[in-house]
Structures are given as structure tokens and as C-alpha cells.
C-alpha positions, 0 to 999 in steps of 0.5 A: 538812746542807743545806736546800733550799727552793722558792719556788712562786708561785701567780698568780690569773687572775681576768680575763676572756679573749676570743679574737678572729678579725679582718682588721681593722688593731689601731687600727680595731678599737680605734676599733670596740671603743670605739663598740660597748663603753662603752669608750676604748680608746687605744694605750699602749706596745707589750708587749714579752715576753721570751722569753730572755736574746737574744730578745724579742717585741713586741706592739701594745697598747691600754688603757682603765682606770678605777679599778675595770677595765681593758680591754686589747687585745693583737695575738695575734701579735708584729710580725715584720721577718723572714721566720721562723715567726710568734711569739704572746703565746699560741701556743696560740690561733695563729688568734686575731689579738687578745685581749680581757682585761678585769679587772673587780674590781667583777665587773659586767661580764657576759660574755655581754653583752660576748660578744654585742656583740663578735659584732655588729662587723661587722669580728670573724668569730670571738669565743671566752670562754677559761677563762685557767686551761686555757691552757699560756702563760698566764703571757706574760699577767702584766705 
């Protein structure tokens, strides 16, 4: 007689999602997100996503963290060095250039203020709040 058994490994979402649609270059907006935000976003180590065994897709990454939150910004789309089709950290939100996640374990952060300030940077044409829990590759954003 054999057994099997499944492993099933459920991961809590708990953080807040902004979509955002911006022509502006990563760090610029960086640098904007910290004079509008009581943030300093810096850059850290590109994120880099595999995607199997052969491939991998890489991502510019910035980081403000305290010991109760931390705030990322993520390039919505990898850096490409061919001509091929554009890969996303979410391929699901393709229009949306970077992605705002905060984790906030002291839940003082409103996410309407956040929401409105976002909308006042010159530089931001697009804020959309997502509910992670809805979207089909939310699992690219655990790391």
C-alpha cells in the first residue's frame, strides 16, 4: 500500500498593490516617490524571476524599509537585450510600467492618502489600488 500525500502551501497577500502607469525613467520616479511620500526609496539589487530551469527575467528594483514597512518599487517589465515579445513581473497588468507594493505590519498606512499623492506626481498618468489576491501571477511577487 502506498501513500501519497500533497504539500499545499498557502501564502498571505497581505500587502498593498499599486499599479502605475509612468514614462518617467525608474530612478526618477524613485527620486519622485521620496519627495512626495515620507519615503527614501534607494535602488537594491535588480529582481531577478525565474521562469524555468534555461530562463530568467530580470527587473529594476527600489527599496525603503523600517523595521514596521517596507515600500518597493518594481519595473512592471523586465529589461529585454533582444527584440523578442515584452516579459512582466505580472503579465496580467501589461500596461502598468511599475508597481508600488507596500507591507505595512502596523496597517497605519491609508491607502487613499497614499493613492491621492500618487495621483498628484506630475510624472504618474495612471494609479490603480489591485486586490493581489485577484490577480493570476501573484505568485512572481514572493521573494
Amino acid at each position: 500500500m502506498t501513500l501519497s500525500e500533497e504539500l499545499t502551501v498557502h501564502f498571505e497577500y497581505d500587502f498593498l498593490l499599486f499599479g502605475i502607469v509612468s514614462q518617467a525613467k525608474d530612478y526618477t520616479l524613485a527620486w519622485l516617490l521620496n519627495q512626495t511620500l515620507p519615503i527614501h526609496l534607494i535602488k537594491a539589487v535588480d529582481l531577478k524571476l525565474e521562469i524555468n530551469k534555461d530562463h530568467s527575467i530580470v527587473m529594476a528594483n527600489f527599496i525603503f524599509k523600517t523595521a514596521h514597512c517596507t515600500f518597493r518599487l518594481l519595473k512592471n517589465k523586465a529589461y529585454t537585450t533582444t527584440d523578442e515579445q515584452p516579459e512582466y513581473l505580472l503579465p496580467d497588468l501589461p500596461h502598468f510600467n511599475y508597481l508600488l507594493m507596500i507591507d505595512d505590519h502596523t496597517e497605519s498606512i491609508r491607502k487613499t492618502t497614499i493613492e491621492e499623492k500618487l495621483t498628484d506626481v506630475s510624472a504618474i498618468s495612471q494609479v490603480q489600488l489591485f486586490n493581489v489576491n485577484t490577480l493570476l501571477f501573484k505568485e512572481n511577487l514572493i521573494f
